[in-house]
N, C-alpha and C positions, 0 to 999 in steps of 0.2 A: 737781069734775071740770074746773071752768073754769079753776081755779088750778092745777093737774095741767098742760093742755095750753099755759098761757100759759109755765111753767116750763119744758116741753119746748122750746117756740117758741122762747123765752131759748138753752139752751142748745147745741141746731141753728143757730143765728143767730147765734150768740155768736161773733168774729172771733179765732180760733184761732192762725192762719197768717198770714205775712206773705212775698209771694214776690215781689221786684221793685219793691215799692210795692205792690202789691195784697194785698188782706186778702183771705182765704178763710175760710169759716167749715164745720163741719162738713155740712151742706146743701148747700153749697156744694161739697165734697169728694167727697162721695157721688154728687152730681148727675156730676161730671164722671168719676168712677169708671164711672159706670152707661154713662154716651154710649161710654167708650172700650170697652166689651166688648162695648155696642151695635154698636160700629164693628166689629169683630174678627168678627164673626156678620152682617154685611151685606157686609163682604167676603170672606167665605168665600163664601155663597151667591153672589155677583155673581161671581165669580172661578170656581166652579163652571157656572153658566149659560154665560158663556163657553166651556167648555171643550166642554160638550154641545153648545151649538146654533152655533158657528161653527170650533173645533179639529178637533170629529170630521168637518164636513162639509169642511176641505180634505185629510183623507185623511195627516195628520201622524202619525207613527206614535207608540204607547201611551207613550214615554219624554219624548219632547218635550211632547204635550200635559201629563204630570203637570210638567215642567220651568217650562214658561208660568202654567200656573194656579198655581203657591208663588210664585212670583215676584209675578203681578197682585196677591195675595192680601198679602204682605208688603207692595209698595208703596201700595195701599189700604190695609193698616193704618198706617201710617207718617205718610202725608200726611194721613190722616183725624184723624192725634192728636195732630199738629204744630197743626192749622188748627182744631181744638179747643179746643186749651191758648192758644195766642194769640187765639183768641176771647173766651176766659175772663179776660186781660189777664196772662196771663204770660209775661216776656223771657225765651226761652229762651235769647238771648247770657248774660245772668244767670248761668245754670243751667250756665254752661260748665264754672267749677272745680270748681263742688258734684259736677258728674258727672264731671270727670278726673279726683278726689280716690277718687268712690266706686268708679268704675271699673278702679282701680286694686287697690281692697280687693278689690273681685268679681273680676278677673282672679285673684289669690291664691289666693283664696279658692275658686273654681269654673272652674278651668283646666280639668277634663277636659268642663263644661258648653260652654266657651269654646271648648274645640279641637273638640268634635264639633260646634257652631257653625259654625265656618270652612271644616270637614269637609264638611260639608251643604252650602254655598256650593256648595263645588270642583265637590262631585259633581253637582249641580243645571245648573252653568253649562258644566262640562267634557265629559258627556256619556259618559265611558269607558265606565261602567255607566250603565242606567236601568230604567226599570219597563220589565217584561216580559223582560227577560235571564233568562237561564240562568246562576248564580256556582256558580262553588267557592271558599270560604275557609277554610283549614284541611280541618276535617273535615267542615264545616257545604254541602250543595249544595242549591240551590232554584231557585225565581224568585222577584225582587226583586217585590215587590205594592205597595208604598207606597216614594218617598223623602221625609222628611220633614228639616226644618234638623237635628236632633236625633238623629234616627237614623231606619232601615229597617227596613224589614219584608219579610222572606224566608219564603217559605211551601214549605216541604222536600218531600221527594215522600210522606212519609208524610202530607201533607196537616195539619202543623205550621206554626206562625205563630210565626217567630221574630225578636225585636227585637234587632237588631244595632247598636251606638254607631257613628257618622262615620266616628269617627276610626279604627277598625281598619281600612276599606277602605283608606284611607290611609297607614297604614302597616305595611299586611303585604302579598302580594303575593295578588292575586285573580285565578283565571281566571275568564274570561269566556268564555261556550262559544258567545254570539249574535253577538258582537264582530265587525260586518265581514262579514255572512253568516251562514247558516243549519247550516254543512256544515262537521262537524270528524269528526277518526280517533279510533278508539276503538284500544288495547292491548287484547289479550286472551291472557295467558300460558300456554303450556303447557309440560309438564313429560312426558316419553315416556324408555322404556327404552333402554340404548346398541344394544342391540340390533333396534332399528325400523331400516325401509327407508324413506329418505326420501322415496324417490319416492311412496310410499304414504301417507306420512305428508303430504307437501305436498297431493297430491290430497282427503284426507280434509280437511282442513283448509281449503282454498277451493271443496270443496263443502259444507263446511255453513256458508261464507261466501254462498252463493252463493247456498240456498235460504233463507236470511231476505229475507223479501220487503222488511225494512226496508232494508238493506245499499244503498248504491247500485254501479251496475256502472260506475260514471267519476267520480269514479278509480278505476281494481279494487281489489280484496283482494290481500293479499301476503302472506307468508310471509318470517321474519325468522330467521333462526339467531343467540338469544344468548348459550351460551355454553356451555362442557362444564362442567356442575355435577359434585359429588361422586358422587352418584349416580341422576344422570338428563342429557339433552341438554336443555338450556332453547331454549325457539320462543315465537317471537310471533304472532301474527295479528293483521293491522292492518287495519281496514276502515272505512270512509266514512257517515256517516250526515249526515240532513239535520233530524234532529230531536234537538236536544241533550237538550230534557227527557225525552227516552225512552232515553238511554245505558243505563243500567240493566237497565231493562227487554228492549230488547234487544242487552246483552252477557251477559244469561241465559237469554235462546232460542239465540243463539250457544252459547253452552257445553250447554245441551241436545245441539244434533245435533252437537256435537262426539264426545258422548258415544256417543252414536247410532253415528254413524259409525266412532271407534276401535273399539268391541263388534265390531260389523259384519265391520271388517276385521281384527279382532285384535290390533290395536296396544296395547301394556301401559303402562298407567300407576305406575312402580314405587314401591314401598313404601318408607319409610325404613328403613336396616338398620344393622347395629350388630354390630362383632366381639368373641365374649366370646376370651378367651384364658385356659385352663383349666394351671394351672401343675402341677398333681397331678390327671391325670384320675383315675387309677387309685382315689384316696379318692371321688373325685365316683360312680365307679362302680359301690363299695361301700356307699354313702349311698341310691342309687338302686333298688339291688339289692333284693329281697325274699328275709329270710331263708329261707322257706320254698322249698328246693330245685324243689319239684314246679315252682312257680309261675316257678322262674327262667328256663325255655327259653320261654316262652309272652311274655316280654315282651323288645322289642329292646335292643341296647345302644345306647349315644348315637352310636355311629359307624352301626349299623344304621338307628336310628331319621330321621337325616339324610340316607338316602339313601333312604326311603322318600317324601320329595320328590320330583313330578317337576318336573325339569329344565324352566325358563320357555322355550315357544316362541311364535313369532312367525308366527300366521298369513297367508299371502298369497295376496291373491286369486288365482284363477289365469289370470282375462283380468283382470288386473292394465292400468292404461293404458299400463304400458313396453313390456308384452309389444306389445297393439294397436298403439301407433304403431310400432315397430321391426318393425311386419311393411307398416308402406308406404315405398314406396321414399324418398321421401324422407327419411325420419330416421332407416333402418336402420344407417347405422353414426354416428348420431349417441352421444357418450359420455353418461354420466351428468351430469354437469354440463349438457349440454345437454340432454337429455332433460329437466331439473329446472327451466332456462330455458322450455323447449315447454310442460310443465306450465301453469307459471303465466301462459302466454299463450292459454290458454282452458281447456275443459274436456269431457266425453267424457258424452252424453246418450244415455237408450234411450230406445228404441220401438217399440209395437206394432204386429204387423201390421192394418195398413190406417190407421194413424196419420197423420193429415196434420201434417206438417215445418213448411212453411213453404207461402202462400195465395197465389193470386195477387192482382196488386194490391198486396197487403200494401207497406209501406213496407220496407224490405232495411236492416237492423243487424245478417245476422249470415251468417262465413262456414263451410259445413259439408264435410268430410273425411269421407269413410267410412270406422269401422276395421273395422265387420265388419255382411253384412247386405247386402239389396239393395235400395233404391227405384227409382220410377218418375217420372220428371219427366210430364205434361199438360198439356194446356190446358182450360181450366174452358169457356171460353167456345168454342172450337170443339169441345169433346168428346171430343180424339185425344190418344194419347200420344205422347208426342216421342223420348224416349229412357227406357232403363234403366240405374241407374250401380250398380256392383258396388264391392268393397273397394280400395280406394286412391283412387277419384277422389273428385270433388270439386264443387259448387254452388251457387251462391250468388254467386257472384264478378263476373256481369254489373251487379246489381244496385247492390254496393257501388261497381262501378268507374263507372258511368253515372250514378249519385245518383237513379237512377228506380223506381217500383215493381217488384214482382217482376212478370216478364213470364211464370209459370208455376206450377203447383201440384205438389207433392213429396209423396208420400208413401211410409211402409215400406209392402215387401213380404214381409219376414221377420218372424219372431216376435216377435228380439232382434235387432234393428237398431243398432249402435252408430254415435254421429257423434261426433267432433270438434267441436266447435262453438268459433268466433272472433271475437267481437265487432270490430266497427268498430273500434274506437279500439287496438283490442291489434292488427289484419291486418298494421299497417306494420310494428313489431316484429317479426313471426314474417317475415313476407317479408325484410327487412334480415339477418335473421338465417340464411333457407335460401334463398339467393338462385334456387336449383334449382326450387324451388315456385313464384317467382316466373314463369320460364322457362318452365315447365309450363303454369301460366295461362296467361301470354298465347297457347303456342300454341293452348291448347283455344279459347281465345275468338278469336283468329284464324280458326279453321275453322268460328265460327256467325258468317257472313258476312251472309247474307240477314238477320240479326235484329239488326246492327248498322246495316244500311242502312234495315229498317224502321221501326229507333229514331231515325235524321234522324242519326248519328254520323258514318257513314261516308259518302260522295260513289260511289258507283255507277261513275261514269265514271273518276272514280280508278280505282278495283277494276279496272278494265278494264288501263287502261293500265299497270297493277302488280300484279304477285301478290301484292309482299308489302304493299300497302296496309294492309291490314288491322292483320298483328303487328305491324306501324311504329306503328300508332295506338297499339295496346293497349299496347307497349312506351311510347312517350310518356307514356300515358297515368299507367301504370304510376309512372312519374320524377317525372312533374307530381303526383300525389297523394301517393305514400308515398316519393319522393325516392329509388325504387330505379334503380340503373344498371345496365340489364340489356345482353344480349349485340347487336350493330348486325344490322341484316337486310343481308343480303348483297345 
């Protein structure tokens, strides 16, 4: 046994290597094999600590912390193996040609290891993508879960873990759906027969835009005409979302109440069709035919049998929102094209008797039009009703133009209460565009005098010494916020 282990001692000790002047022996080889993997595993964990107890506490977002910790993690490995090996008395200036020489073989040799090397740099230091994005490349979309010098790790919405090389990020073209912000458009194609009513069709469409609670309402939803196909009109619907990893998910609730909604109104989704062209009916008709006489009047001929189809029709609602809005004054002789403009500058909401509209207090985002139906404006806090508004007028409009709470409570008084309803961000739009509406406003809000001066807008003493103090304001007013130039007060 003793001669066993003095042999072993012999050949672990035994001076193997000569690198610089210094002899290595296999003991010797091993030892320093062992420290550098030692290394590799002390700064991985040290480079991890980091990340936990000082990255996550200044609030750096998921991309940059993984960017910092590969980086600490390389350079601790680097300086740990450098200051190792020269410990051990090896001249790494030495080592300079033996590694240009090899390095050269191994460039050759493992160019796609080498270019997804450099790959990994770019992406690490460059920041386009990082961990926590939302990619599409190709066909492959996920979030990025890991960047590593060598490749990434993408984890699909099917809840897949997929290892992607450097180097394709780098050279194919990648979208990024987090890049810059949380908030990208989704496409969503549709396909309707020549015979739809667009106006019906637009409405249908930015209402089942409208009721995905994911959707957001700024930027609105829109409606896109692309192109008169062979046999259908091709549309787009484009809409806003603030969650890229949920495109999917909802551009197929989307397409749900799309669905909903055409049934509803009757809008046909047409089938692909195809012309046969029969050059000898007369043989097609004798092939068809049953010989047996009795049986012949009992079945149609091919010209019979064709027009036992009925004829595709298009059903339309009959309070349609064209009909509604061209029964208030203001957009009765407005044309189709504008009416298709009005459309998409808001949207036509019911409600039930005794439904409350809009609260008081409430914060004011939204302007409402009656097309059909009667409410009752209140006051919550003195108990009294103020006014009743009937089909064409309008409420809401103090609120957006003051920037202050609603200074009243709304509710229907009909069964089927129709409104108009006009978000903020679309009113200057639809005013720019019916400058008549515009006119209208101001003078209704002209004539609530006392609740301008309540609200600290108006000067009192003014009002005295001017009638038209007031519509001057709400005119200004009017200019100053949505840049309309309305008619001068006399």
């Amino acid at each position: 046994m003793d001669v066993l282990l003095t042999k072993l001692h012999e050949i672990f000790t035994a001076q193997i290597l000569d690198i610089g002047g210094t002899k290595f022996s296999i003991a010797t080889i091993i030892s320093l094999l062992g420290l550098i993997v030692l290394t590799f595993f002390v700064s991985r964990i040290i480079s991890e600590i980091i990340r936990r107890s000082l990255l996550s506490k200044l609030r750096i977002n998921r991309g940059l912390q993984e960017a910092i910790t590969v980086f600490i993690k390389y350079v601790l490995i680097t300086l740990s193996s450098v200051i190792i090996l020269q410990t051990a008395g090896i001249n790494l200036s030495s080592l300079a040609v033996i590694a240009g020489v090899v390095g050269i073989g191994i460039g050759f040799g493992l160019q796609n290891i080498a270019s997804n090397f450099i790959s990994g740099l770019v992406l690490l230091f460059e920041q386009t993508i990082k961990v926590g994005d939302y990619i599409e490349i190709g066909e492959l979309k996920g979030t990025i879960e890991k960047i590593s010098i060598r490749s990434t790790i993408i984890r699909t919405e099917d809840d897949l873990f997929v290892i992607v090389p450097n180097q394709r990020f780098i050279e194919n073209n990648t979208v990024n759906w987090s890049y810059e912000g949380h908030t990208c458009r989704i496409h969503i194609p549709v396909s309707v027969a020549y015979d739809t009513d667009l106006l019906v069709l637009t409405e249908a469409l930015l209402t089942a835009a409208r009721h995905e609670p994911r959707v957001l309402s700024s930027p609105p939803p829109e409606v896109w005409f692309q192109s008169f196909g062979k046999e259908s009109l091709e549309f787009e619907l484009l809409v806003w979302i603030d969650d890229p990893d949920a495109n999917e998910p909802i551009r197929s609730s989307i397409n749900f109440r799309i669905a909903y909604e055409f049934r509803s109104r009757g809008i046909r989704i047409p089938f692909p069709t195809r012309e046969i062209i029969l050059h000898n009916p007369e043989a097609m008709q004798q092939v068809i035919t049953p010989s047996n006489p009795e049986n012949h009047q009992q079945l149609p001929t091919i010209k019979q049998a064709s027009s036992t189809i009925p004829p595709a029709s298009n059903v339309i609602n009959s309070k349609s929102l064209r009909d509604l809005l061209r029964k208030i004054s203001y957009f009765e002789r407005c044309t189709e094209v504008e009416l298709f403009a009005l459309i998409a500058r808001g949207y036509r909401k019911h409600f039930d008797i005794s439904e409350i509209i809009c609260r008081e207090n409430d914060p004011s985002e939204e302007f409402y039009i009656i097309l059909s139906g009667v409410v009752e404006v209140f006051s919550e806090k003195n108990n009294q009703a103020i006014a009743t508004l009937g089909e064409g007028e309008f409420f809401g409009e103090i609120s957006l133009l003051t920037g202050t709470p609603r200074t009243a409570t709304v509710r229907a008084l009909t069964v089927d209460t129709v409104l108009f309803v006009v978000e903020q961000q679309q009113l200057q739009k639809l005013l720019s565009e019916h400058k008549e509406l515009g006119e209208q406003i101001a003078l209704k809000l002209s004539e609530r005098q006392q609740v301008l001066i309540s609200l600290g807008l108006l000067n009192e003493e003014e009002l005295q010494r001017s009638q038209y103090a007031a519509l001057s304001w709400v005119r200004d007013r009017l200019n100053n916020i949505f840049g309309i130039s309305l008619g001068k007060s006399p």
